[in-house]
C-alpha positions as CSV (number, residue, x, y, z in Angstrom):
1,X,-16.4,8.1,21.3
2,X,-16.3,7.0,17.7
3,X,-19.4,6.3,16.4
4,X,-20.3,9.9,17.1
5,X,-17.1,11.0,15.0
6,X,-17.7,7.8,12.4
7,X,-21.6,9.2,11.7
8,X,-20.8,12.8,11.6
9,X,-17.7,12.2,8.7
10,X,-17.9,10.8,5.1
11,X,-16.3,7.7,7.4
12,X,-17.7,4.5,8.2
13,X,-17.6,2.6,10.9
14,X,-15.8,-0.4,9.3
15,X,-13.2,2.1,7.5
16,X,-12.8,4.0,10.8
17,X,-12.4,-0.1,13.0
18,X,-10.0,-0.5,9.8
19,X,-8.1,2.3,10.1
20,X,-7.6,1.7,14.1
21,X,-6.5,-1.5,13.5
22,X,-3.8,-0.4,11.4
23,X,-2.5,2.5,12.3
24,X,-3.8,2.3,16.4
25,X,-1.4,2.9,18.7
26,X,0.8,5.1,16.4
27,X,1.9,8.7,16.9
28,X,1.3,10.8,13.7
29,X,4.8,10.8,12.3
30,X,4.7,7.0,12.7
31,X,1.5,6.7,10.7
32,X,2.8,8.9,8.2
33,X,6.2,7.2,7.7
34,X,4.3,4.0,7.7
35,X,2.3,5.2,4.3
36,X,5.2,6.4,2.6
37,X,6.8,3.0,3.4
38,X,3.5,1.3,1.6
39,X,4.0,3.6,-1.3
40,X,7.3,2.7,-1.4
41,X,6.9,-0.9,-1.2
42,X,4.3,-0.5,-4.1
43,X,6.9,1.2,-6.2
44,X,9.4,-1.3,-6.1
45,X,7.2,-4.1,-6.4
46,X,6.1,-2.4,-9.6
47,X,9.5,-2.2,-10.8
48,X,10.4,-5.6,-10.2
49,X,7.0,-6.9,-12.1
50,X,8.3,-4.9,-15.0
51,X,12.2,-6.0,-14.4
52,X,10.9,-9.0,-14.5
53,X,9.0,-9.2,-17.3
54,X,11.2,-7.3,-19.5
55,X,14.1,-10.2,-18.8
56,X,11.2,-13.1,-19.5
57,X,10.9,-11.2,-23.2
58,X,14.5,-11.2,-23.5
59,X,14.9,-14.7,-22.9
60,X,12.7,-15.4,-24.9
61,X,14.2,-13.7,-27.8
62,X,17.6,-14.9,-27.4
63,X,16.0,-18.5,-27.4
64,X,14.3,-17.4,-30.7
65,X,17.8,-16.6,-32.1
């Protein structure tokens, strides 16, 4: 059933084996809330890293003083 769809798309087979690996099983909503979550998660791991960072500089400078 989808190597038909996975040759007829810009898809591949891997991405398509990927894609029902992760998101298999799900209804739509479910796979949708799932990639905001990821998004999310990227966000605040981005914050943090830069959080982070800025209080490593900071201790730095107060070590300086």
């Amino acid at each position: 059933m989808f190597q038909g769809y996975a040759v007829d798309t810009v898809f591949g087979q891997s991405t398509l084996y990927k894609w029902r690996s992760k998101y298999g099983g799900m209804e739509v909503y479910d796979a949708r809330r799932f990639k905001e979550l990821e998004e999310e998660n990227l966000r605040l791991k981005q914050m943090y890293a830069d959080l982070s960072l800025k209080n490593r500089l900071q201790e730095e400078i107060i070590k300086k003083l």
